[in-house]
N, C-alpha and C positions, 0 to 999 in steps of 0.2 A: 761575492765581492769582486770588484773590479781592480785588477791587480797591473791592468796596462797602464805605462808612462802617461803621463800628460802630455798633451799637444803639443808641440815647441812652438813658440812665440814666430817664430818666421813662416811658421803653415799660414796664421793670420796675416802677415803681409804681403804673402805672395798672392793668395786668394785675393785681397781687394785691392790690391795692387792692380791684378789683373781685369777686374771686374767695374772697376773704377778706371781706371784708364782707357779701355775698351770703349766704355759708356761714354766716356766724355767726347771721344776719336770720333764716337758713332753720332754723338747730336751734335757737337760742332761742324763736321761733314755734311748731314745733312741741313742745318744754319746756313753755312756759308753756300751749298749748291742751289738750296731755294730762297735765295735772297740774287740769285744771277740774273740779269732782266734774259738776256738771249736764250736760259733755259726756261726762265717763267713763258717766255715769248713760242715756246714748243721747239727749237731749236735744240740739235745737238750739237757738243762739242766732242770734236775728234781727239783722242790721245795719238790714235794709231787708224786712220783713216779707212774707213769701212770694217773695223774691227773692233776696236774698245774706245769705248768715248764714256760724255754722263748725258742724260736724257732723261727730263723730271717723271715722274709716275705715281702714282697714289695706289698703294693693296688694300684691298678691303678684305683680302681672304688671308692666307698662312704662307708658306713657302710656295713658290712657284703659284700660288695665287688660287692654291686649293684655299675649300670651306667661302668660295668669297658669298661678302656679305654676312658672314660670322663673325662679326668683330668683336663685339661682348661675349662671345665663347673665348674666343683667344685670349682676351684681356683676364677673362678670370682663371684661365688656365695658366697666363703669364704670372698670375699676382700668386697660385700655385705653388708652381717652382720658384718662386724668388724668395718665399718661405721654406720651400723643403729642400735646396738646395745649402741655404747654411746650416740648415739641422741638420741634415746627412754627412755633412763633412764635418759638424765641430761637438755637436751635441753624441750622434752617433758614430763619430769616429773618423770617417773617411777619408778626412785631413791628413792621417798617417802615412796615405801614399801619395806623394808627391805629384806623381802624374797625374791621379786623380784631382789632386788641388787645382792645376794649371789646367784644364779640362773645363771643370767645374768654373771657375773662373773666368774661361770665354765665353761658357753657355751663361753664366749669373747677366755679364753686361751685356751679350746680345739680348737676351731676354726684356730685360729692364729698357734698352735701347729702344725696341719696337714699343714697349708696355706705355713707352711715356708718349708715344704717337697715338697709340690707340684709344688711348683717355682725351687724344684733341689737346694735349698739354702745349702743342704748339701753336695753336692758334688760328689756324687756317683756314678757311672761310670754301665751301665746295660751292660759290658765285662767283670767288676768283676762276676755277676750273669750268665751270656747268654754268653759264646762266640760269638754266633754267629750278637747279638745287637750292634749295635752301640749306641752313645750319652751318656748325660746327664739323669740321673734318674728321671720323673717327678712323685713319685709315695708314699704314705704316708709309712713310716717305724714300723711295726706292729712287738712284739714280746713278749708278753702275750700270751699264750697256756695256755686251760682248755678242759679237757677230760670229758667224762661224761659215766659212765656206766649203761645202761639199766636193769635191772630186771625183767622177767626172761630169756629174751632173749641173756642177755649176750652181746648184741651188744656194737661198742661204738659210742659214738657220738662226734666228735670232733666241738668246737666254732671255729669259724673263728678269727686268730688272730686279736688283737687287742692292745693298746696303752695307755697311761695317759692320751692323747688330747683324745679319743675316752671315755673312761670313764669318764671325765668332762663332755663332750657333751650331752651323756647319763643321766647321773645323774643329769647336770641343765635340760634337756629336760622334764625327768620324773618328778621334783617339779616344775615347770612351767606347766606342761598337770595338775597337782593337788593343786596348788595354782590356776588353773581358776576354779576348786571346790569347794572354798573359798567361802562362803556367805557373801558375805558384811557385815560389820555392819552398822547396822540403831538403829539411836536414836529413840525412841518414843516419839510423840509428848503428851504433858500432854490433858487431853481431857479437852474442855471448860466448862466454871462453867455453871452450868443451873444455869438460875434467873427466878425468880415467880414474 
């Protein structure tokens, strides 16, 4: 028998809180930056001139643009986690710890973020980009630019673009690989009384 509390009502809010805000961050950003005629036109926009600008891209692969051309692998692996991700926290529990909530919560809407690209749910046409393409776009919408200039070499080294769903992802991933770092806490038991 299961003898642990119940969930508290605010683990639920924080998680879709998170996960829903996230998501909506990530497909409104991506809306508003491929609807820009100057990025549609292949142009970048500078934030911070030869360093961080947005400059449109299309993934067909996963992070930094591994597996490309797997795109229905990732989609089914995205629709995966977007099921085992509330089971794990509400069904089996994992809701309890808080950090895990808020973790889980940026991995849920990055996930979903990319998932609603990779189904083509936006509508984007690979004739806009490719003449010579046909179809529907099955492919994640990337347009975060960050440059990076080497010392003394002068070289530069350009990031593979990337997205809001892709920086949640990241960011719950990196405090989950360091919340399993976590030392539990343990009560100490009081030690037994010696008797004479």
């Amino acid at each position: 028998m299961d003898v642990r509390s119940p969930l508290p009502w605010t683990r639920h809010l924080l998680f879709w809180s998170l996960a829903l805000g996230g998501l909506a961050i990530d497909l409104w950003s991506k809306y508003y930056m491929f609807s820009q005629p100057d990025l549609l036109a292949h142009d970048v926009r500078w934030v911070w001139t030869g360093h961080v600008g947005f400059q449109l891209s299309l993934n067909e692969g996963a992070l930094f643009g591994m597996g490309y051309g797997k795109v229905w692998i990732f989609a089914i692996a995205a629709t995966a986690a977007a099921i085992a991700i509330p089971v794990w926290l509400f069904i089996l529990g994992a809701a309890r710890d808080r950090s895990v909530t808020i973790a889980l919560g940026c991995i849920f809407g990055g996930v979903v973020g990319n998932l609603y690209d990779r189904l083509g749910l936006p509508g984007l046409q690979w004739s806009d980009w490719d003449p010579a393409r046909p179809g529907t776009v099955h492919a994640v919408r990337d347009f975060i630019l960050v440059v990076r200039r080497w010392p003394p070499q002068g070289q530069f080294d350009v990031w593979p673009n990337f997205n809001i769903a892709d920086a949640l992802l990241v960011c719950g991933a990196v405090a989950l690989f360091l919340l399993s770092w976590k030392r539990p806490v343990t009560t100490e038991q009081p030690e037994a009384a010696v008797t004479n």
